[in-house]
C-alpha positions in Angstrom: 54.2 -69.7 205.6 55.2 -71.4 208.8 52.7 -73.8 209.8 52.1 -75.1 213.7 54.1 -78.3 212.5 56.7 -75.8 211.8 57.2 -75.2 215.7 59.9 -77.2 217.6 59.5 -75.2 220.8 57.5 -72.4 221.9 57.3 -70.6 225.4 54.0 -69.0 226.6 53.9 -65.7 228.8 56.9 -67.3 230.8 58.2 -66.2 234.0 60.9 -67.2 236.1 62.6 -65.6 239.3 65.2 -66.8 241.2 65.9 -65.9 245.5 69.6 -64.6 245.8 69.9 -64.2 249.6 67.1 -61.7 250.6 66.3 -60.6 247.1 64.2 -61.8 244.4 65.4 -61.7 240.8 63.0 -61.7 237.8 64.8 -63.5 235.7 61.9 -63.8 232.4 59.2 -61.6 232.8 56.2 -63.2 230.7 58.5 -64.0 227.8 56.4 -65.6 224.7 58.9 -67.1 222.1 58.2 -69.7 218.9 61.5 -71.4 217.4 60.8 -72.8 213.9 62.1 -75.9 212.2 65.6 -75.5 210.8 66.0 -71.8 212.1 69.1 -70.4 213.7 67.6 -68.3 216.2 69.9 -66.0 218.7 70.1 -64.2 221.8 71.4 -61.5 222.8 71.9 -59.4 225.9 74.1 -58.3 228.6 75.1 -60.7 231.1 72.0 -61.2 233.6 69.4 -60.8 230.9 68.0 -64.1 230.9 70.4 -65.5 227.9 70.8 -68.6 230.4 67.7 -69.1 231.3 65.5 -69.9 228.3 68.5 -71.8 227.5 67.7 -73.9 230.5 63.8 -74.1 229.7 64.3 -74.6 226.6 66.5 -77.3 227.1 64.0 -78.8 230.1 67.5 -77.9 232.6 64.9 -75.7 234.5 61.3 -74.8 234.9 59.3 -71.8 235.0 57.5 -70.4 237.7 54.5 -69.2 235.5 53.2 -69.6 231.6 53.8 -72.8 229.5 56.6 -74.0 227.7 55.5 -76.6 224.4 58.2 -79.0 222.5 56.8 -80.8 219.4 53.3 -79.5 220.5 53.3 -81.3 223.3 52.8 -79.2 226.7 55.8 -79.8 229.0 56.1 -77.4 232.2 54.2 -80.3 233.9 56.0 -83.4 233.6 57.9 -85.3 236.0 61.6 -85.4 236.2 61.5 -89.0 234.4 59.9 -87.8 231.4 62.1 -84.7 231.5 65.1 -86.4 231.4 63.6 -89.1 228.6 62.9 -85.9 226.1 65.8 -84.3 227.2 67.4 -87.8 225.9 66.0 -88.3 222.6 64.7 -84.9 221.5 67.3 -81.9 222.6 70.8 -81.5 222.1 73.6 -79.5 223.7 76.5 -77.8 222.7 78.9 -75.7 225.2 81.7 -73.0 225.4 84.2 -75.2 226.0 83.2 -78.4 224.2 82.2 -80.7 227.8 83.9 -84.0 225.5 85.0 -87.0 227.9 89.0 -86.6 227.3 89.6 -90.5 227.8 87.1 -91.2 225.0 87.8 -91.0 221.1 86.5 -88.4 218.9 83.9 -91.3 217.8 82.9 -92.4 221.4 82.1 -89.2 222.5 80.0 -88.8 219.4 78.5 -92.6 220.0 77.9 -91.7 224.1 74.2 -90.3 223.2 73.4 -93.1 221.6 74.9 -95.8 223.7 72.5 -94.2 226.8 69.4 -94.0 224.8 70.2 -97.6 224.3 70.2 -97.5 220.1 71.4 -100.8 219.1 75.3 -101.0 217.9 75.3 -101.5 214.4 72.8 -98.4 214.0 75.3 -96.4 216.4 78.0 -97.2 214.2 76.6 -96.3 211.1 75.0 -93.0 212.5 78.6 -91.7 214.0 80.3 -92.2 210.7 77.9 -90.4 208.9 78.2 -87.7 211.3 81.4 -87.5 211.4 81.6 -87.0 207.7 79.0 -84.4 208.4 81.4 -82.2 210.4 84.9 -83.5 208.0 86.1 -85.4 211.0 85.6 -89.1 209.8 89.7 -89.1 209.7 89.9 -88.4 213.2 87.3 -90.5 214.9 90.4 -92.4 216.6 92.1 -89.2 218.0 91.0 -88.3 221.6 89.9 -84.6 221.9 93.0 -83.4 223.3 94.7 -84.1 220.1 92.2 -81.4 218.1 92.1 -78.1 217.4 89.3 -75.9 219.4 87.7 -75.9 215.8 87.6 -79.5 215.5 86.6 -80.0 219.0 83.7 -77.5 218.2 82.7 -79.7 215.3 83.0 -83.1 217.6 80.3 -81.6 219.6 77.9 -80.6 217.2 78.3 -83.9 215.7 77.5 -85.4 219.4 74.3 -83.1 219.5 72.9 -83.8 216.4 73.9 -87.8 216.2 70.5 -88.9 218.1 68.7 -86.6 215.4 67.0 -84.1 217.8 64.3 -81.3 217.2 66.1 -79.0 218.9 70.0 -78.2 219.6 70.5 -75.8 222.8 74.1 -73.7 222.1 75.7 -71.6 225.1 78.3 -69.2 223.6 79.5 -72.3 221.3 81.6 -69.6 219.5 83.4 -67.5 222.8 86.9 -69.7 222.9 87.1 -70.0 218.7 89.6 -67.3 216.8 87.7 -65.3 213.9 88.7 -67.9 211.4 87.4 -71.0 213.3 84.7 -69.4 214.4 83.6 -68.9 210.4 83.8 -72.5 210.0 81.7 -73.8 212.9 79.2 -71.7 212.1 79.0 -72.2 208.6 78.7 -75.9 209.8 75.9 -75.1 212.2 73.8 -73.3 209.6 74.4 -76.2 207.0 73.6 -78.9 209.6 70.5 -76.8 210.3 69.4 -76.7 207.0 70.6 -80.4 205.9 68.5 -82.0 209.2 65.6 -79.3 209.6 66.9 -79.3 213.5 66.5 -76.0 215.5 69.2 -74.4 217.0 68.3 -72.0 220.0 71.8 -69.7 220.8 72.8 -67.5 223.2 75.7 -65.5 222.3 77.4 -62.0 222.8 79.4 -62.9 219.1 78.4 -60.3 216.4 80.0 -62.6 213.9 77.7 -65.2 214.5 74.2 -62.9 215.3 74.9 -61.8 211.4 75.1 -65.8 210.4 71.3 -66.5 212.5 68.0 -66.5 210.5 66.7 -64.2 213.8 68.6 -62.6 216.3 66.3 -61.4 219.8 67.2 -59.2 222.1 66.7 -59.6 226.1 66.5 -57.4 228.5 65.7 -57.0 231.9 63.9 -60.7 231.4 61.7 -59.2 228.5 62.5 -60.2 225.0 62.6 -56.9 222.7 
């Protein structure tokens, strides 16, 4: 039975419409959407559906135009940028297509960088990248920079960087697109693990059928409407 402390993030009849020269695009029409602790949730739908965009509220990037969006229970379409940025900080993390790791840093200070700005003092940072990086099976390669790993390993360096500051809820972008079949198996087999091991919430958008059939939900939008 899911439980309102069960809820990492929920959006409430949200709208959202973006001006594109003279024309007005309804990006999310009154979308309502609860993500649940330690659920792998995906979303699907053609390019232009809106995929980006509840990534973007979700993830506090962007705010709606009408409705409510809620992280932890706490109501945040109103905040200011500060307090946007200080949640975005210590409660959300991010993983891309193509990885976004700092080349000139080490596989461990790119997974130490969260911490380091959310000022977490060094011998706690230490401790919490190792442990991560034993998470993911990269502890051997926490001196390598990124350009010495695979696109797999690279993919696993930056779940490690989003989950390393413990969040409620991990935004992924396509976080499978630029992986072969095989690697692609892996990561997610690490997301859903991770997901399950630290009750974090993972909120995807994808066009990858092999990793829809890996999600706990898979949702479908269209036209800005969730189906």
């Amino acid at each position: 039975m899911t439980t309102h402390d069960d809820v990492v993030v929920e959006l409430r009849a949200v709208r959202k419409t973006y001006r594109l020269g003279q024309h007005v695009i309804p990006a999310l029409q009154g979308v309502d959407l609860e993500v649940r602790r330690g659920e792998l949730l995906a979303i699907t739908g053609p390019s232009g559906s809106g995929k980006s965009t509840i990534l973007n509220l979700c993830g506090l990037i962007d705010t709606p135009d009408g409705g409510e969006i809620v992280l932890g229970g706490q109501p945040v379409t109103a905040l200011d940028e500060v307090r946007r940025t200080l949640l975005r900080r210590d409660a959300l993390g991010f993983v891309f297509q193509n990885f976004n790791l700092v080349p000139v840093m080490t596989v461990a200070e790119n997974v130490d960088f969260p911490l380091f700005i959310a000022g977490v003092p060094p011998a706690e940072r230490q401790s919490r990248v190792a442990a991560q990086l034993r998470a993911v099976g990269l502890d051997e390669h926490a001196r390598h920079r990124p350009d010495a790993l695979s696109g797999g390993q690279r993919q696993r360096v930056a779940i490690a960087r989003a989950l390393v500051k413990r969040p409620r809820l991990v935004i992924a972008d396509e976080p499978t697109a630029s992986l072969d079949s095989h690697t692609a198996d892996q990561v997610l087999e690490l997301m859903r693990e991770r997901c399950r091991a630290e009750g974090t919430a993972f909120v995807i958008a994808t066009h990858d059928t092999r990793l829809t059939q890996r999600c706990d939900r898979v949702l479908s939008l269209l036209d800005g409407r969730l189906q």
